[in-house]
C-alpha atoms as one frame of an Amber mdcrd trajectory, in Angstrom:
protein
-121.975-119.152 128.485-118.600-119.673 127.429-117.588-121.374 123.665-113.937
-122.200 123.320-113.363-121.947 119.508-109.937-124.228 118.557-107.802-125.113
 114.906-105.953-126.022 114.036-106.929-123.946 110.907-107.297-120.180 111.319
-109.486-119.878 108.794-112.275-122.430 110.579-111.289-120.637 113.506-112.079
-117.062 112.656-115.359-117.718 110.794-116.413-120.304 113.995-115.867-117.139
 116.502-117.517-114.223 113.559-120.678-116.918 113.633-120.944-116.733 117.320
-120.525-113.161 118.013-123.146-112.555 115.486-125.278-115.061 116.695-125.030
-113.624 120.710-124.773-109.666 119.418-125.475-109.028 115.909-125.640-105.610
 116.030-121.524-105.380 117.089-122.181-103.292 120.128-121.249-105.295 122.907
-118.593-107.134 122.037-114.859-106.734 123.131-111.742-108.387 121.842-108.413
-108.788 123.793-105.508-110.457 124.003-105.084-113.224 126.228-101.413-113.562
 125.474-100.461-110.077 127.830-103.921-109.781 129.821-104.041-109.779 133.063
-106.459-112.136 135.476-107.972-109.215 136.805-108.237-107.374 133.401-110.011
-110.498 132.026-112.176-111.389 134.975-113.668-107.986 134.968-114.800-107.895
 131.610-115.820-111.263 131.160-118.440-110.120 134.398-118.888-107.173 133.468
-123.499-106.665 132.088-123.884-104.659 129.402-126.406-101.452 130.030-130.011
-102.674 130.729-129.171-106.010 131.116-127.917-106.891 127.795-125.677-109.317
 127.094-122.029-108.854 126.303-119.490-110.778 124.199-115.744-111.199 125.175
-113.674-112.797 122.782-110.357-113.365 124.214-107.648-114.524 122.106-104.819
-117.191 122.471-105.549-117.696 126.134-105.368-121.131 126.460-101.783-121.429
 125.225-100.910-120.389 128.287-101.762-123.392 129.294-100.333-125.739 126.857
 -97.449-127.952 127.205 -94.357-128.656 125.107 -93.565-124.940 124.493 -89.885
-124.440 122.718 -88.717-122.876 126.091 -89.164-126.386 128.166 -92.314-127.185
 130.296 -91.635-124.286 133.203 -92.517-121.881 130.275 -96.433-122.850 130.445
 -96.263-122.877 134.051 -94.520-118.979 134.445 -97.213-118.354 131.904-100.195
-119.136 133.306 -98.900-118.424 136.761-101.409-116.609 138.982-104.182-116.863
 136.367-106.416-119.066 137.783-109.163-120.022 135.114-111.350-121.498 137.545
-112.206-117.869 138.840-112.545-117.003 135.266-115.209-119.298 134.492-116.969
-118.497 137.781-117.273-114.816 137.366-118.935-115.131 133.730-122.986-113.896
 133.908-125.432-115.869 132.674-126.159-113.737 130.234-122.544-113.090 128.924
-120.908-115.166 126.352-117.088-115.502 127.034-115.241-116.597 123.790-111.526
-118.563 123.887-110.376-118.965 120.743-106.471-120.491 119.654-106.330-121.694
 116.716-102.804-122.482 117.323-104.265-125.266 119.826-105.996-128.498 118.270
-107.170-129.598 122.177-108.275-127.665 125.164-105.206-127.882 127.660-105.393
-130.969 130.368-105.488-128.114 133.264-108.403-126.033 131.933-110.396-129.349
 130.741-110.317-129.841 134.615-112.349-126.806 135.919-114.025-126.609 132.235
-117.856-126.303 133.416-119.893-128.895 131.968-122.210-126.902 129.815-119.351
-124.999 127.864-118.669-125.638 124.176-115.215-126.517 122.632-115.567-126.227
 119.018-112.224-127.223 116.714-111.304-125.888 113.356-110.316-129.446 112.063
-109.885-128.817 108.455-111.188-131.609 105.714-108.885-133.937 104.337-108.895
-136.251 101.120-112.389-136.366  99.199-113.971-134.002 101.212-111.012-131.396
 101.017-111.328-132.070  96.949-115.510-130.816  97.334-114.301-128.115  99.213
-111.842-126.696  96.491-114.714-127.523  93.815-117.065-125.154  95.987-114.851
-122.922  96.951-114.015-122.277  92.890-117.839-122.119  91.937-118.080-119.355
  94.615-115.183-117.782  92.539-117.277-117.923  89.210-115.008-120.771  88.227
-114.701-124.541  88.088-112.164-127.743  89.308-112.833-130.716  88.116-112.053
-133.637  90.724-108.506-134.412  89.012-107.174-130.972  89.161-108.206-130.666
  92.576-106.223-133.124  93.230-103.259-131.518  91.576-103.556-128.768  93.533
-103.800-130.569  96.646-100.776-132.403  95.786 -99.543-128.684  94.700-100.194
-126.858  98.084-100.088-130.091 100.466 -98.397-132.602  99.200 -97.795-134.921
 102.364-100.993-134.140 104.638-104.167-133.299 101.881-105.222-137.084 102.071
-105.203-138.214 105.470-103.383-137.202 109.089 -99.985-138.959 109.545 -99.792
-141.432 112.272 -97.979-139.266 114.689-100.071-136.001 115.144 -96.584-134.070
 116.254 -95.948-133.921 112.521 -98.785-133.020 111.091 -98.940-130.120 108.810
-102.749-129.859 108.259-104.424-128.285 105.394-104.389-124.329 105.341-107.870
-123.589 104.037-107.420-119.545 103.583-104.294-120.527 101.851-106.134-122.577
  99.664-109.290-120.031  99.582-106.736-117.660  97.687-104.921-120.250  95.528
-108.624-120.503  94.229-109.619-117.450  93.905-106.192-116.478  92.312-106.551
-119.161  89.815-110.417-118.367  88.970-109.110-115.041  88.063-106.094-116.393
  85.997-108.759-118.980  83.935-111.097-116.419  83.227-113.583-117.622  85.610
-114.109-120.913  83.308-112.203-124.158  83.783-109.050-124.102  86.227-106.534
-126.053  84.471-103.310-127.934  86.029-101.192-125.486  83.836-102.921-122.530
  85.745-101.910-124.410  88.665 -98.291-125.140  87.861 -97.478-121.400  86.746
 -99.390-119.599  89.661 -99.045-121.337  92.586 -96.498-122.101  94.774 -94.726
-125.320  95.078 -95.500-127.901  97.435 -93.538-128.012 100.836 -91.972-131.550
 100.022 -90.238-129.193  97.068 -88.153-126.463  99.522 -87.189-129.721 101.987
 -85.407-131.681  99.060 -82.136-129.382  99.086 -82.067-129.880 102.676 -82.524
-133.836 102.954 -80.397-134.403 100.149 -77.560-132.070 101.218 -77.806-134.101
 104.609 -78.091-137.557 102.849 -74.419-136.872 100.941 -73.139-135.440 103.992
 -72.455-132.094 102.382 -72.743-130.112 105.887 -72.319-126.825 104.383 -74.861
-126.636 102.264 -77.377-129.005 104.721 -76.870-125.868 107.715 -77.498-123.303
 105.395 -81.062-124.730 104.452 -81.632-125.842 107.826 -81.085-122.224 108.748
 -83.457-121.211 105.498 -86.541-123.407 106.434 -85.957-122.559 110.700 -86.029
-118.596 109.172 -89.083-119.695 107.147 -91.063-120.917 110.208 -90.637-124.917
 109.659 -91.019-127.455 112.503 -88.135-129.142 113.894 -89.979-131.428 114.814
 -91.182-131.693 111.584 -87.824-131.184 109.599 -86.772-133.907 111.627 -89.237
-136.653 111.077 -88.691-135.905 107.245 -85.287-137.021 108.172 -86.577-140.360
 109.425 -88.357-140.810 106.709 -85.567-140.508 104.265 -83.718-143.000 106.292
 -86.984-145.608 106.120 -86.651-145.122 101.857 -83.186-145.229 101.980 -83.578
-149.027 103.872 -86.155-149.802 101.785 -83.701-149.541  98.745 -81.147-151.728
  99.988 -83.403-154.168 101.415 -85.149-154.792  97.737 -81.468-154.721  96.408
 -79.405-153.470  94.013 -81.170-153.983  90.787 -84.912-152.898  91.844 -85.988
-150.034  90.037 -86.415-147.353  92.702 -89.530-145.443  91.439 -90.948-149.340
  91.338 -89.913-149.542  95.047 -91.629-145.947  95.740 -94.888-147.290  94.321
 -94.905-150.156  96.644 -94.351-148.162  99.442 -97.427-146.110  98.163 -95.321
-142.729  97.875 -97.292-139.900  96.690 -93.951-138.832  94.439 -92.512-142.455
  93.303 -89.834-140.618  91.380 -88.590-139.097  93.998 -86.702-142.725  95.243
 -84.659-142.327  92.287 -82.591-139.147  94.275 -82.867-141.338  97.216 -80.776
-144.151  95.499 -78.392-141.109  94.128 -77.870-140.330  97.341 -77.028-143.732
  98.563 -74.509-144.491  95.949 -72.861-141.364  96.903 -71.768-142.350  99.794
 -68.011-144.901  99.750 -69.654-147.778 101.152 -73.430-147.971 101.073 -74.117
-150.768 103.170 -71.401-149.799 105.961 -72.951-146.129 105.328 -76.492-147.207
 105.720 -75.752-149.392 109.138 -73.920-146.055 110.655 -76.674-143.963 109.495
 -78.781-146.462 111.787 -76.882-146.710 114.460 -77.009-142.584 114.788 -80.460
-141.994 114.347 -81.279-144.919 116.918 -79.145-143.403 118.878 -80.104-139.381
 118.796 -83.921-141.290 119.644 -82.429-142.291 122.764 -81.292-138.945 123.754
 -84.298-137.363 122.814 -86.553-139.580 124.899 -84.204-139.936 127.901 -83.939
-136.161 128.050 -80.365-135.707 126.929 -81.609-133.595 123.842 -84.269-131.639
 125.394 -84.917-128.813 122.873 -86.171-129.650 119.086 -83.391-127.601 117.503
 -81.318-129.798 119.299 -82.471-132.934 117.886 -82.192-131.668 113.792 -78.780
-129.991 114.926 -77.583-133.648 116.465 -78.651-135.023 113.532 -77.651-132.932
 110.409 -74.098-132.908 112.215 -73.943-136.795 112.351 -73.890-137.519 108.840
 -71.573-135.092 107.722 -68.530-136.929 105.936 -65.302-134.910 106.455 -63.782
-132.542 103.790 -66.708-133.108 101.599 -67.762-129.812  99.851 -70.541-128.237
  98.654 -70.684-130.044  95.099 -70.600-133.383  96.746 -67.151-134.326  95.871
């Protein structure tokens, strides 16, 4: 039997995997756990066909396999292919008793990689760790409180969803490469750590805004506004800061684009729109935060002549990204960040 057990949220992940191997062994005795990120083929072949003593069954749990297997690895695409070089999976599958249960779990991975789908035997499992989203992640806080001793009304749920997740809580973004999705044993401990501070009566937003940590959207506005007035001193060093922290560039750089989309969206309603107005048209989640947008803008000489240039670069960093002249993501926010920096401007702005 083999169940591959995906995320993208660890969380789903690990209690997925703990539910099977109790399920297949309860007792813990044949079960083995390795790591499929230094294994060898032979080292995992053997164990995955290896019968436990009288016949029993045994459980191999093998983690983070598959991303050998994935594409679009920081390194370019020969890195998956060195990777998962002389490993064929095929053999893998083959060698697996009846009675065994072979377990490939990555939560890092939201899909099972093209070439394993293709020798993936029919009667396998993929399960995925997709974490709930909008109303349904809101039930899951209130549940996940009540388990705590505590309770969350609907409205502060939502406040801490806007709290922890502030751009991906109510749905998945169009473009799945910048997704940040829901961390639910982030938010298990936000919970639990705010039951505790309440008493284990009614969570309140003012728990929430002295305990936990600020949304994400919060540590990326020094960094997009430092790049929207061109201060390039200050826009590096919290480039550098969120790389350090483990952010995206792929992400950091589609916040980019977004900036630019509110920053046209300001000069096309013109000069004398209110700009939180303009952020509740567009349906922003922070409408408030268009009025450091339109700082921005008017920080700049000429905004118009600055907003076509600002254009013109991003248009044209797209076109080296897709025709392979920028290959590497850090590449791409680098190109970027660089292009709007106005000359001899300092970090204060001036």
């Amino acid at each position: 039997m083999i169940q591959i057990v995906l995320g993208p949220d660890r969380e789903m992940a690990r209690r997925a995997v703990d539910g099977l191997v109790r399920e297949h062994d309860p007792a813990g005795q044949n079960t083995t756990v390795i790591d499929g990120r230094t294994a060898s083929v032979a080292d995992v072949t053997t164990r995955a066909g290896a019968v436990g003593f009288f016949g029993e069954p045994r459980v191999l749990v093998v983690q983070d396999l598959l991303s050998r297997w994935s594409r679009g690895d920081s390194e370019g695409d020969d890195a998956p292919k060195a990777a998962m070089k002389g490993f064929d999976i095929a053999a893998l599958f083959a060698a697996i008793p009846a009675v065994n249960v072979l377990i490939l779990t990555d939560p890092n991975l939201a899909s099972v990689p093209a070439a394993v789908k293709k020798v993936l035997p029919p009667d396998a499992t993929v399960t995925a760790g997709e974490p709930p989203r909008g109303p349904a992640l809101l039930a899951w806080l209130a549940r996940i409180a009540a388990a705590a001793g505590a309770s969350l009304d609907q409205a502060t749920a939502r406040h801490l969803a806007d709290h922890l997740f502030p751009k991906s809580w109510a749905s998945k973004p169009t473009n799945a490469r910048y997704d940040r999705p829901p961390d639910l044993e982030l938010a298990r401990n936000e919970v639990e750590k705010l039951a505790a501070a309440a008493n284990f009566g009614q969570i309140e937003r003012r728990h929430i805004d002295a305990l936990s940590p600020r949304g994400e959207q919060d540590r990326l506005f020094p960094f997009t506004d430092a790049v929207a007035q061109g201060r390039l001193p200050a826009a590096l060093t919290e480039l550098d800061r969120l790389l350090a922290e483990g952010d995206e560039p792929y992400r950091l750089t589609a916040q980019l684009y977004q900036q630019a989309e509110m920053r046209f969206a300001l000069a096309t309603a013109g000069p004398r729109r209110d700009p939180v107005a303009v952020g509740r048209d567009l349906g922003l989640p922070n409408p408030a935060r268009m009025s450091s947008i339109a700082a921005n803008r008017r920080s700049r000489d000429d905004t118009d002549r600055a907003d076509r240039e600002q254009l013109t670069r991003m248009l044209a960093t797209e076109r080296m990204m897709k025709s392979g002249g920028l290959r590497r993501p850090e590449d791409v926010i680098y190109h970027l960040v660089t292009g709007q920096a106005i000359p001899g401007r300092d970090e204060g702005g001036t």
